[in-house]
C-alpha positions in Angstrom: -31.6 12.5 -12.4 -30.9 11.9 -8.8 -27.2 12.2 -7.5 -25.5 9.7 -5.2 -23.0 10.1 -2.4 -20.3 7.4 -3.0 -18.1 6.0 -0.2 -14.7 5.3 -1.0 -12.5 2.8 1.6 -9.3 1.3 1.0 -6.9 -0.9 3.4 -3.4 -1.8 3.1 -4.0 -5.4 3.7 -6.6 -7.9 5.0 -5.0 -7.3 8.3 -6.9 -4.1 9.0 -10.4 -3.6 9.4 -12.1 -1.2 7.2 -15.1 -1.0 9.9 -13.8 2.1 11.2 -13.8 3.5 7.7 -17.4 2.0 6.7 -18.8 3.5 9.8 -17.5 7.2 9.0 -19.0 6.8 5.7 -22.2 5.9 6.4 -22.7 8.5 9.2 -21.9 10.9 5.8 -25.0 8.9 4.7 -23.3 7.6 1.6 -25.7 5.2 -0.6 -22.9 2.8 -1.7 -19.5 2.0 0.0 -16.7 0.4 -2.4 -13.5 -1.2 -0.1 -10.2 -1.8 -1.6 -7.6 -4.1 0.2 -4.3 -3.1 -2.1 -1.7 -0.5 -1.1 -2.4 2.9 -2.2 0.6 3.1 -4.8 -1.3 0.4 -7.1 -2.7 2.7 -9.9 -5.5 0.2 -10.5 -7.9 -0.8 -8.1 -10.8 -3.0 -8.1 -13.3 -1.7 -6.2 -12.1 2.2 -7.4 -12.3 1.3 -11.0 -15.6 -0.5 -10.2 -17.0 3.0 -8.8 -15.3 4.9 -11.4 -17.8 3.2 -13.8 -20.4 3.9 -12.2 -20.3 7.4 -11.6 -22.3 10.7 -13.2 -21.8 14.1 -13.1 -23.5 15.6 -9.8 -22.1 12.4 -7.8 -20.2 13.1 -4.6 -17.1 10.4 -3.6 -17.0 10.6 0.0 -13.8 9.2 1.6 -13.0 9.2 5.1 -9.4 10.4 4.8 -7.2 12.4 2.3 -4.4 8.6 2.3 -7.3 6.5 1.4 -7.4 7.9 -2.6 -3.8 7.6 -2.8 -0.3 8.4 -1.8 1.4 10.8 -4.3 0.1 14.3 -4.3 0.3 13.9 -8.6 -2.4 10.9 -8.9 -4.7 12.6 -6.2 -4.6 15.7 -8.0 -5.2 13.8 -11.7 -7.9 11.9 -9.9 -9.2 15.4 -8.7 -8.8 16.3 -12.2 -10.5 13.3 -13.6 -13.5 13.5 -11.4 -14.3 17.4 -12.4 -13.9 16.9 -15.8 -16.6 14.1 -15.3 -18.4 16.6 -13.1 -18.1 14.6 -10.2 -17.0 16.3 -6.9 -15.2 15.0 -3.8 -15.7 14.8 -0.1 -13.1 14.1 2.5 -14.3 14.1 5.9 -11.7 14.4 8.5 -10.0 17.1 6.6 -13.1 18.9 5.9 -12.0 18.8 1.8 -15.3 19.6 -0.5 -14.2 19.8 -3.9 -17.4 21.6 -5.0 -16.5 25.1 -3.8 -13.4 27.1 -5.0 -12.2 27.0 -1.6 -12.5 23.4 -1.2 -10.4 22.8 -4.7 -7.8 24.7 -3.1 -7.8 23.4 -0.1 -7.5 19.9 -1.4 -4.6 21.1 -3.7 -2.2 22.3 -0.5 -3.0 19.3 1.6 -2.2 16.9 -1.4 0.8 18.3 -2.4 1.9 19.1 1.5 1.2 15.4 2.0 3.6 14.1 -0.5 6.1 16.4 1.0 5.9 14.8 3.9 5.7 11.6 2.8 9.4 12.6 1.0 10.7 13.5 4.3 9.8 10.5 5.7 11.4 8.5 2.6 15.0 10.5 2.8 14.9 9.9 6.6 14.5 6.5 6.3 17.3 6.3 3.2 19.6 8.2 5.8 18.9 5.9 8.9 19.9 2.8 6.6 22.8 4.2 4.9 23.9 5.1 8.6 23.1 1.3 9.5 25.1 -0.1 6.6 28.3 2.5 7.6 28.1 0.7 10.6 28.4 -2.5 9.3 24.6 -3.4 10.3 22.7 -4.5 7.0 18.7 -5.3 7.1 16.3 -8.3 6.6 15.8 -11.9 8.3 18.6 -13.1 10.0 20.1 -16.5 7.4 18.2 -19.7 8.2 21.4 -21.8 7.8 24.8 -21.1 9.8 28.1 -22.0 8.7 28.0 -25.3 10.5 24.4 -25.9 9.1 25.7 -25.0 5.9 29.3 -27.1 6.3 26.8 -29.9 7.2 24.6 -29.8 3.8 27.5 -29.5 1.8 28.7 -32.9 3.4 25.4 -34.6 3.0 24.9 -33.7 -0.6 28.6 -34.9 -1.6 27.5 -37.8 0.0 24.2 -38.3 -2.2 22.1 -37.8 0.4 18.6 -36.3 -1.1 17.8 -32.2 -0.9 14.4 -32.7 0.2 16.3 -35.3 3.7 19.2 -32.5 4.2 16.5 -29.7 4.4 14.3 -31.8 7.2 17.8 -32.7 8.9 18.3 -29.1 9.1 15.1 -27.8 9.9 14.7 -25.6 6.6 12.8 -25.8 3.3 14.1 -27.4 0.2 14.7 -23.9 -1.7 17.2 -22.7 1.0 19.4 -25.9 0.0 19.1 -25.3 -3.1 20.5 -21.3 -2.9 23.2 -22.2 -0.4 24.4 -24.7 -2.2 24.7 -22.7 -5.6 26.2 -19.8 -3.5 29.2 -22.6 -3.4 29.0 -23.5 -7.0 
């Protein structure tokens, strides 16, 4: 029974190119390459379940970086988990990770869990920043397509029975913004 070297690649959206990715893994002389465009806090992905099926023991997943499996130290340790329990081990090449020696099981178990440290960091910084924001009477998102004139105005034109779809190409909006500043009035 001959073993393959699997190549994992996952992007966030179809924005990115995953040719950086694809490269890595076939300099790591992978057979196959499976490429996911979904965010890494999906559980289920396509092209992950796809190679999940067709794994066997001895196989080696090859991925180019420790964030491409997943963002949460848990999952990456239950798929660590999952794959040795199929007998299947795991590469990681820019963090020099190899699941297939004690060292590298250990290894991969302090990187993953100082990753979603980090990543919790991140997360409380960002919570602080807006809650500072919002103090300061700053608040977040798109700016409202319709001003109070704008809005004054489509109030007048609907009492007067003018259509929804001719007040939203007076005002330069779509129908649906009508709609929810008018019921905001109602």
């Amino acid at each position: 029974m001959t073993t393959k070297r699997i190549g994992y690649s996952r992007i966030s959206t179809t924005d990115q190119s995953s040719d950086s990715q694809r490269d890595a893994l076939l300099r790591a002389n992978v057979d196959d390459v499976f490429l996911d465009t979904f965010t890494g806090t999906k559980a289920s992905r396509p092209e992950m379940d796809k190679m999940k099926a067709s794994l066997r023991s001895g196989d080696t997943i090859v991925v180019t970086r420790l964030d491409r499996l997943g963002r949460s130290a848990k999952d990456l340790l239950n798929l660590v988990s999952e794959l040795d329990s199929l007998g299947v081990n795991l590469m990681v090449l820019e963090q020099n990770i190899n699941t297939s020696t004690p060292d590298g099981k250990l290894f991969f178990t302090m990187i993953a869990a100082f990753a979603e440290f980090e990543r919790s960091i991140m997360r409380a910084r960002t919570m602080d920043g807006l809650a500072s924001a919002r103090a300061r009477g700053r608040t977040g998102g798109r700016k409202p397509s319709l001003s109070r004139m704008k809005i004054s105005t489509a109030i007048k034109m609907y009492s007067e029975g003018t259509p929804i779809s001719q007040i939203a190409e007076v005002l330069g909006v779509s129908r649906p913004t009508i709609y929810r500043a008018l019921e905001k009035l109602a």
